[in-house]
C-alpha positions, 0 to 999 in steps of 0.5 A: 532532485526529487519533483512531485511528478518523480515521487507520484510516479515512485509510488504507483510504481511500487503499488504495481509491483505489490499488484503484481506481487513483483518483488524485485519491482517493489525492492527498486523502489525503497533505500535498502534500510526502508522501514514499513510501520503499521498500526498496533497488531499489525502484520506483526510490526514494522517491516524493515528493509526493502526485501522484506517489505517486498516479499510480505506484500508479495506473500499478501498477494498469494495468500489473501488475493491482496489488490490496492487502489491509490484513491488519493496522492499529495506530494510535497517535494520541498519536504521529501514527503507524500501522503496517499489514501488507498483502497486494500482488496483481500479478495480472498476474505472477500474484505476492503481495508481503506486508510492513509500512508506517510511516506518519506523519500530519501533525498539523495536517492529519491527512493522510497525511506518509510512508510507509516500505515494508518488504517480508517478502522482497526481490523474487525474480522465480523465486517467485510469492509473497513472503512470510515463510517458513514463516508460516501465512498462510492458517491465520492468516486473510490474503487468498490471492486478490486481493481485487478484480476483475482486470484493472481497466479501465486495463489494456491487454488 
């Protein structure tokens, strides 16, 4: 039975297998059919299955420094649904990506089905934060330096 703790826990479990860039930690957490969606030239497109979306985060994390945040999680049980607010460190390009994630959990399972990316800003390479304009991040508490040691050890120095 899926509970708002058990999904809240899913999540953070899967966000530290992406820090980690632990692929098998990420793949434990999706149905092996999982779908990632995200915004319009994007990652070239929605990820499908639990492997692919693992090993793009864990390529994310070797080639750009990538590190996330949870700054914000909601949980609803009764709907098999969740939503969070996160904070994307490209340590690398030295930017910060921020946005919302839909997910959707399989019942049965209580594994993670899909995940639908909105991003607070379309990708703009000239800024080296995109974010809400004019939201007080750092007065409302969210992370402002990447949470995680960087570079992790799959980055090619």
């Amino acid at each position: 039975m899926l509970t708002a703790e058990r999904m809240d826990a899913l999540i953070r479990r899967y966000f530290d297998g992406c820090n980690d860039a632990d692929v098998d930690g990420m793949i434990a957490c999706f149905t092996p059919d999982a779908v990632h969606y995200f915004p319009p030239g994007m990652y070239g497109g929605a990820w499908r299955g639990a492997r692919t979306i693992a090993e793009n985060w864990a390529h994310r994390v070797a080639t750009l420094g990538s590190a996330w945040t949870i700054d914000r999680l909601l949980a609803d049980p009764a709907s098999a649904q969740a939503v969070i607010e996160w904070s994307h460190f490209r340590t690398a390009e030295g930017t910060v990506l921020r946005g919302d994630e839909w997910y959707v959990f399989d019942e049965p399972s209580g594994l993670i089905a899909e995940i639908r990316a909105y991003y607070a800003s379309p990708v703009d390479p000239a800024r080296s934060e995109l974010a809400l304009d004019g939201f007080d991040y750092a007065g409302r508490g969210y992370p402002l330096t990447c949470p995680v040691p960087r570079p992790h050890p799959s980055q090619a120095r």
